[in-house]
C-alpha positions in Angstrom: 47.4 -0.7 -13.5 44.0 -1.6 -14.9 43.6 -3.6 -18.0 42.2 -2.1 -20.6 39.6 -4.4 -22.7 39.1 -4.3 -26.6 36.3 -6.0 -28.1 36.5 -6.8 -31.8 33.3 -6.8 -33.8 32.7 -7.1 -37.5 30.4 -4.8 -39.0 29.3 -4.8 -42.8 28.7 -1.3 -43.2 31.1 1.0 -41.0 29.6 4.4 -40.9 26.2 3.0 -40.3 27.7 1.1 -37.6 29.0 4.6 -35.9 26.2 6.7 -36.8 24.1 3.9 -35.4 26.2 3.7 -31.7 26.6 7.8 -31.8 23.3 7.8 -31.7 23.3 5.7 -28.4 25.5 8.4 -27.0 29.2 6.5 -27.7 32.1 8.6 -29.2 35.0 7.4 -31.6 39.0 7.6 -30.8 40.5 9.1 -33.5 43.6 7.7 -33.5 42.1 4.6 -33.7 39.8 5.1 -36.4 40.1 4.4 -40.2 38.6 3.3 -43.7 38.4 -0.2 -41.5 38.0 0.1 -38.0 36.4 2.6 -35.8 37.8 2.7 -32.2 34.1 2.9 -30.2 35.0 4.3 -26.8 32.7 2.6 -23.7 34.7 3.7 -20.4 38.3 4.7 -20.0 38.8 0.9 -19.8 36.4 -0.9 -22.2 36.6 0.1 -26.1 34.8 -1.6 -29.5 36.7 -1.8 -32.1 34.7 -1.9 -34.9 36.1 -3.8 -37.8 34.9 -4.1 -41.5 33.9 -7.4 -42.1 37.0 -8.1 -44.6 39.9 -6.2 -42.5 38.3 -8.3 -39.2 38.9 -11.7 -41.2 43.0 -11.1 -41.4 42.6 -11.6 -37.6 41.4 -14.9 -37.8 41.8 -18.0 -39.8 38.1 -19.1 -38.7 35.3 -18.3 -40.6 33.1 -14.8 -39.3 30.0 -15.7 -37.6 26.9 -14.8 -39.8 25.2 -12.8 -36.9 21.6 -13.3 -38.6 21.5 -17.1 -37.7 24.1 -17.4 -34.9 24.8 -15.4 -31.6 28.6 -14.8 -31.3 29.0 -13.4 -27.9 26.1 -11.6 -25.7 28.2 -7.8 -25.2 26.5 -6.5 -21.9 26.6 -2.4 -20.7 25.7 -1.1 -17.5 23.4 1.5 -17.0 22.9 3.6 -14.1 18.4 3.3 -13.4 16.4 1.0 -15.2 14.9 4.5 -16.4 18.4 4.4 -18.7 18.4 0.8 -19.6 15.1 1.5 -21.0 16.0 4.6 -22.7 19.2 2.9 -24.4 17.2 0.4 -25.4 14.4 2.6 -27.2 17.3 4.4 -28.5 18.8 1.2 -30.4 15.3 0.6 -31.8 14.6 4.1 -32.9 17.9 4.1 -34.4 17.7 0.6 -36.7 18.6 -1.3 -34.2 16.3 -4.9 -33.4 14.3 -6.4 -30.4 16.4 -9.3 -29.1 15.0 -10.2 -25.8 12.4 -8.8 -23.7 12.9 -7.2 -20.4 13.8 -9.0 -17.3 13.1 -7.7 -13.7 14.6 -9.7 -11.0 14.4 -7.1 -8.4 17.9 -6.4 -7.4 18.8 -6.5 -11.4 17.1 -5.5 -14.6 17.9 -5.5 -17.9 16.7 -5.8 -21.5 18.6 -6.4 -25.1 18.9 -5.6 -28.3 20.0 -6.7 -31.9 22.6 -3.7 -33.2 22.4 -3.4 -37.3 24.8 -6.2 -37.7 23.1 -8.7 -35.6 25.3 -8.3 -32.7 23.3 -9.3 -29.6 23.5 -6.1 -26.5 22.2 -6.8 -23.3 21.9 -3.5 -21.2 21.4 -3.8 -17.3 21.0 -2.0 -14.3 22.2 -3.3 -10.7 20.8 -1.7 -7.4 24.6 -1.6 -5.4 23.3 -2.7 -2.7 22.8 -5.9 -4.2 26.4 -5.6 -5.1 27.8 -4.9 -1.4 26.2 -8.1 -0.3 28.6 -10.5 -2.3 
């Protein structure tokens, strides 16, 4: 059985947050979604969970990240062309989202990033397989 992976992300403002990432083309489980917490669906083994910022902080007895300063985590996506990384990545902007950092091309890999509304830092990449076959 594959393991599923959550990622748990605080968020100020959560309908902004979702109308923000439905605009990227994500959808929400329903079952997992509330007044607190939106359940952002990536694959059918990678989910968000979107947390307001005061339900996220009974998780933890450490102190939230102020994303505005500090970088928590770098959250990478896959894309399938760079014509799509691209895309995504006008999408976020369009959409209130920030430049984080600019495109790199390494050939066999390319990718760019953005800032979402809460400061969370998204890197979106493409990978040609047959880079991937080779290791």
């Amino acid at each position: 059985m594959a393991r599923k992976l959550f990622v748990n992300l605080a968020v100020s403002d959560l309908s902004r947050s979702m109308s923000f990432f439905r605009k990227l083309g994500f959808e929400f489980e329903p079952r997992f979604t509330d007044e607190n917490a939106a359940c952002m669906i990536v694959s059918e083994e990678a989910f968000v969970m979107l947390l307001v910022r005061k339900f996220f902080q009974t998780f933890t007895k450490k102190e939230l990240c102020d994303t505005s300063r500090s970088t928590e985590s770098l959250l990478a996506l896959s894309c399938e062309s760079r014509e799509e990384v691209d895309a995504l990545v006008a999408t976020a902007i369009a959409a209130g989202g920030a430049h984080a950092m600019d495109p790199q091309d390494l050939g066999f890999m390319y990718g760019w990033s953005f800032y979402d509304p809460d400061g969370h830092h998204w890197e979106v990449m493409w990978m040609d397989p047959a880079a991937l076959q080779t290791h």
